[in-house]
N, C-alpha and C positions, 0 to 999 in steps of 0.2 A: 223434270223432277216431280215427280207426286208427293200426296201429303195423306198420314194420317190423324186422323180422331179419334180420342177417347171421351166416353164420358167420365166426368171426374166422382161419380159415386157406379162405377161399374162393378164393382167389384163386392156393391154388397147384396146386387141381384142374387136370388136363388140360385139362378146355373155355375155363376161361379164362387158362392159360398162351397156348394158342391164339388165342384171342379177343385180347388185352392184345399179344398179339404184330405180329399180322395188323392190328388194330387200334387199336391204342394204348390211350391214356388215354380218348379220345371214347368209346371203346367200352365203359367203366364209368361211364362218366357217362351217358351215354344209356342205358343196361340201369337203373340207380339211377332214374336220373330215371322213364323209363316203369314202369317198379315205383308209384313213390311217385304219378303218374296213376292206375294202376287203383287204388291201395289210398284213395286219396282219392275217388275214386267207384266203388268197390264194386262193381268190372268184371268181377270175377273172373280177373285176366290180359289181358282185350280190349281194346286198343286201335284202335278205328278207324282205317283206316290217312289219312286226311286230318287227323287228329290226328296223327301220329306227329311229321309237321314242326312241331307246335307244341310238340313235349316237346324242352326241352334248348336251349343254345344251338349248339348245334355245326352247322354249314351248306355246303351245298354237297355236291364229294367229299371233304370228310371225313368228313360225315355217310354218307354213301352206303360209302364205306370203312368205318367204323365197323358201321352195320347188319347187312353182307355179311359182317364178322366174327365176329358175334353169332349169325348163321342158319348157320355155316359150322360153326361152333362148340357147333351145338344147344342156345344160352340163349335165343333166342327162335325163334317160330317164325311167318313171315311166310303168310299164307295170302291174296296178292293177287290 
């Protein structure tokens, strides 16, 4: 079993005042959720990108809003 960490004032870093902004809530749930994917198969950070739509319930353009939040915001980084 793996573990994660949070810091408990992350969220009022600039990248994710940004992110939570531009993106909403999807865009911590999906950054949470694709975290808790690599840390559960010991990915080191990769997530296949044909995976990505299986992490998280969030779909459609929200998803797509959400993601473009997240790469916009430099917490993740899409390399498609």
């Amino acid at each position: 079993m793996s573990w994660l960490r949070d810091d408990d004032d992350m969220l009022d870093h600039p990248k994710w005042r940004r992110a939570l902004r531009d993106g909403g809530a999807d865009a911590l749930l999906i950054w949470w959720r694709l975290r808790a994917w690599c840390a559960r198969r010991l990915t080191d950070g990769d997530v296949p990108e044909d995976m990505v739509a299986e992490v998280g319930e969030v779909r459609g353009a929200r998803r797509t809003r959400a993601l473009r939040a997240l790469v916009d915001a430099s917490l993740v980084e899409w390399r498609g």
